[in-house]
N, C-alpha and C positions, 0 to 999 in steps of 0.2 A: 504493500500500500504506500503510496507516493507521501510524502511528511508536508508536499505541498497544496494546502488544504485551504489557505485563507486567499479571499479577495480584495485588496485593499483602494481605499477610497485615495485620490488627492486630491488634499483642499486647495482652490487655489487662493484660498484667504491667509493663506500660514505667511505668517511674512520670515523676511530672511534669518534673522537670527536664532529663532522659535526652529526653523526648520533646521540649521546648522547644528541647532545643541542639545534639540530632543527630537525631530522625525528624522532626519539621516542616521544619527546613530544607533536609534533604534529597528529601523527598517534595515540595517548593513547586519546587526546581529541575528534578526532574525530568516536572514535570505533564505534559507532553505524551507520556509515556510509560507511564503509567498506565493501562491499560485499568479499571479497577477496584478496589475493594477486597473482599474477603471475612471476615468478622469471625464469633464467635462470639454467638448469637444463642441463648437457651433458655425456650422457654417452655412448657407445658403440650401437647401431649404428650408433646414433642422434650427432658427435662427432664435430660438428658447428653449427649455425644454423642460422635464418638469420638476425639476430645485428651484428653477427659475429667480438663479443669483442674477444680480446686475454686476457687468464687466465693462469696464471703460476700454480696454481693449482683448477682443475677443481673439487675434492674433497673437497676443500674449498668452491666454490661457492655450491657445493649441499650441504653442512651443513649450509651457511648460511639460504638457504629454511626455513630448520627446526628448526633453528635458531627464525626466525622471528616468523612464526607459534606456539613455543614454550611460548614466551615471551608474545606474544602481544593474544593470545587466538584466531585468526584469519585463517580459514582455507589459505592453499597455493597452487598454481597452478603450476604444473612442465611443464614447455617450451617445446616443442617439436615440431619445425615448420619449421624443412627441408623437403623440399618436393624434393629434388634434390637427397635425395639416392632412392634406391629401394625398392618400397614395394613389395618383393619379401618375401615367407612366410620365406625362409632361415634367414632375416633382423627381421623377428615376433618374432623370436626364438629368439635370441642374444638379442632383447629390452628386453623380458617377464625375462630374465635372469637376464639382468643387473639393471631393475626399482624392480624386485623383494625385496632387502633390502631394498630401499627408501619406501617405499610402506609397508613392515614391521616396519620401524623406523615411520610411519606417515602421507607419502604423499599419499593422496588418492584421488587426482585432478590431471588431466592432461590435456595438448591440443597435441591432435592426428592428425596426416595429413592425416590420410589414411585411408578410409571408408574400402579399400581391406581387412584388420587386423580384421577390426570390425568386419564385417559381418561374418566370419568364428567364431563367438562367442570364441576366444582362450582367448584373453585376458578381456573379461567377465567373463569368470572362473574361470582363473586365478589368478583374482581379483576382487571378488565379489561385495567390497563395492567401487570402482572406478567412481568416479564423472567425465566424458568423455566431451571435450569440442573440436570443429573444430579448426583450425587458419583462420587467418583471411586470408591467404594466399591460400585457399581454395575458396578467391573469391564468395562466396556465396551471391548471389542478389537476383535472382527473385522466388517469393511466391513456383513454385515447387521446385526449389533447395533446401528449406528450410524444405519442405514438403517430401522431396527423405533424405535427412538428419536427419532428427529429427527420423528416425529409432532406429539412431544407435548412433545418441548424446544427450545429457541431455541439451547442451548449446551451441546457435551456436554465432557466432561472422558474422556478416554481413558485406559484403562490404563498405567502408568509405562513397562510393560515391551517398548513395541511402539520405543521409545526405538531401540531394537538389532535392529528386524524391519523394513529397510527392503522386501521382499518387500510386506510389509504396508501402510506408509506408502503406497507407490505405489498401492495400490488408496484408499487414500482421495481421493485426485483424483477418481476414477471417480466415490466412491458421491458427494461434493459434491455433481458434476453431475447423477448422479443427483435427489438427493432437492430439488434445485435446479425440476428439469422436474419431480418426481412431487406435493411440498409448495409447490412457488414460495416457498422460503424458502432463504437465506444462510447455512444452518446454520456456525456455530461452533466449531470443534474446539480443545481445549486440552490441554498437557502439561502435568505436574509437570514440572521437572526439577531440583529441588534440594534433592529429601529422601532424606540416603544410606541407604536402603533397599538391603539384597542383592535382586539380580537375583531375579523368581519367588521372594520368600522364603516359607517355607513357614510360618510360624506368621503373618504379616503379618494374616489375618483372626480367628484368634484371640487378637491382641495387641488388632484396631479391637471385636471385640466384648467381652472384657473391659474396656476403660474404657467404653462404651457400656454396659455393665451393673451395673456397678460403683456402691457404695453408700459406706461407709464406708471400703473401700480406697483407698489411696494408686494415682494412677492407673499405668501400666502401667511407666514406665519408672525409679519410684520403688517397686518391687513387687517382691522376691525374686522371682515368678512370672519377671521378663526375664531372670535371668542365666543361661540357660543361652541365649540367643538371639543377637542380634550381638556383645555382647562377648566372648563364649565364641568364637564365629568369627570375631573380627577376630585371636583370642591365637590360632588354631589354622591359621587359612591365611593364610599372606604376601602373597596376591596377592588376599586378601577386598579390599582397596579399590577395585581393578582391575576388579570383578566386581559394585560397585553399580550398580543402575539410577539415574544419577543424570548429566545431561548434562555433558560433558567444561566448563568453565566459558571458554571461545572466542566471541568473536564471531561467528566463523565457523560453527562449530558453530551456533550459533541463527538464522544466516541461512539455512544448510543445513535447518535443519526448517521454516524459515518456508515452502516449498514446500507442508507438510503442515497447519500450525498458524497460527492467527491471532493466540492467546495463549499464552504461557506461564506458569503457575501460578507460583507464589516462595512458598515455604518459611517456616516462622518465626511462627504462632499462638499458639505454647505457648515459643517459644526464641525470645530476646532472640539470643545469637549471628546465630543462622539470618537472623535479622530481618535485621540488620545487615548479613552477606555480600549478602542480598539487595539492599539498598539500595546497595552500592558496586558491584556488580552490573550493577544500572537506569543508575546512572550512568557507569560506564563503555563501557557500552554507547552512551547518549547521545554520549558525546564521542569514538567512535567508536575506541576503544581495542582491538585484538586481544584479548587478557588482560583478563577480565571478574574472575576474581580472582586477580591475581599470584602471591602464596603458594601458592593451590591447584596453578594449573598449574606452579608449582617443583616442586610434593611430587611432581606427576605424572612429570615428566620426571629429576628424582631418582630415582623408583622403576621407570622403565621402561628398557629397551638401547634401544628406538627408541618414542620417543614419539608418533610421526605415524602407524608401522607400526600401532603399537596402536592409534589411533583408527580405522584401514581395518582393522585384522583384525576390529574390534568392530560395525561400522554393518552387521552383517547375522547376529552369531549367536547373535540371540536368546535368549539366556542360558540356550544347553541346554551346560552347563558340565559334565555328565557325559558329554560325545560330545566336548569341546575343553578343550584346556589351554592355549591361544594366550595367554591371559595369565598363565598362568604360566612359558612360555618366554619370551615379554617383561621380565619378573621381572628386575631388576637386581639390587638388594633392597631388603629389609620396611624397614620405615618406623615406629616408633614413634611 
């Protein structure tokens, strides 16, 4: 099994010193655990997407890509996850144009929205040696999805929420094998799991297409438009944290999905924090620590009557939280 298990975000918010004295030395120690990086990439027709940071120069952010990919010997992932303009072949034309340099300078990863693009083989041609990945925004769950996908991707990224459906996981073994005999290909499967997301959150798609469309506003989470959204429910249910889709932060726990997953996604694009829990994370995991992040799992076991009970009441109920209250009879108490 490859020890190259994590996906790493880069912020391009980290300014230089920040990144000289804590993200290069910690991303050089942990290289062998890097599966990759994924970075914000925006170019014509992709000209937001959905972090929907504001960049004063967006040539800048696609040199840092290459930038990081250079330095650190690590392939990089170019961002592509509007799903809010057209995939109209007119929109195929204008991408294959504008990732053309990028792609001659060295990017030869991408996450694609649009199976429409693929299946017409233009930009397989185009780009022969092209490493094709879904977004995660593509929603992909259940075993056919993944099996109608894996056609036409090398790597897909699965929904957050299947996290809690082990019912579900275990059909992923199958379709592997599956699409293993059907494509003769190794297909790829990746989680998020450390963006605290509520479980099935309900506005989640109209939080990714308003910054995806978004012009002059301030993007979503800097926008009166969010307060009535998680932080209205983190004030209103005690046991809202108990109820993220967002992997319990255990070693265990990630060797536990390593049965399902070859990567795990890591958090932190747009949030320097996120970054950073990530990066102690990666390494702790390397040095082969239980507690991937100590504080968290304190707050966990502070907030819960039985900590362990809660991780087994949660690894199968798929977060239909109007049929169970199992964490909130876990519920010690709220946690500020």
């Amino acid at each position: 099994m490859s020890k190259k298990i994590f996906s790493l975000p880069i912020n391009p918010f980290v300014d230089e010193d920040h990144f000289t004295n804590i993200i290069s030395p910690t991303i050089q120690l942990n290289k062998d655990y890097i599966y990759d990086f994924y970075a914000t990439v925006r170019i014509p027709p992709f000209n937001q997407d959905s972090m929907g940071g504001t960049f004063m120069n967006n040539d800048e952010v696609n040199n840092l890509a290459l930038y990081y990919q250079n330095i650190f010997n690590i392939p990089v992932t170019a961002t592509f996850n509007n799903t809010s303009i057209s995939p109209s072949l007119k929109n195929m034309e204008i991408f294959i144009e504008n990732f053309r340099p990028l792609y001659e300078r060295g990017l030869k990863r991408i996450i694609m929205p649009f199976q429409h693009w693929l299946i017409t083989g233009k930009i397989q041609k185009e780009f022969p040696d092209l490493y094709i990945k879904n977004t995660i925004l593509n929603n992909i769950y259940n075993p056919q999805e993944i099996y109608n996908a894996a056609e036409v991707y090398d790597f897909i990224y699965v929904d957050r929420n299947v996290m809690r459906d082990l019912d579900t996981l275990e059909e992923y073994i199958k379709v592997k094998n599956k699409i293993k005999e059907r494509f003769n290909k190794d297909i790829v499967l990746s989680l998020l799991i450390n963006e605290p997301c509520r479980g099935l959150c309900p506005l989640q798609k109209e939080h990714y297409t308003f910054n995806q469309k978004r012009d002059e506003e301030k993007p979503y989470f800097s926008n009166p438009i969010s307060v009535n959204s998680c932080t209205k429910w983190s004030r209103e249910d005690p046991a809202y944290f108990l109820k993220n889709a967002t992997v319990t932060p255990l070693k265990s726990e990630l060797d536990r999905l390593l049965k399902y997953f070859e990567v795990f996604k890591l958090h932190g694009r747009d949030n320097k924090k996120l970054l950073e829990s990530s990066l102690v994370m990666i390494n702790n995991y390397r040095l082969n620590n239980e507690e991937l992040l100590p504080e968290g799992i304190k707050y966990y076991k502070d907030m819960t009557k039985d900590f362990y009970k809660y991780l087994e009441d949660t690894q199968n109920c798929k977060f239909q939280c109007w049929n169970c209250n199992l964490c909130d009879l876990n519920l010690k108490k709220r946690i500020i």
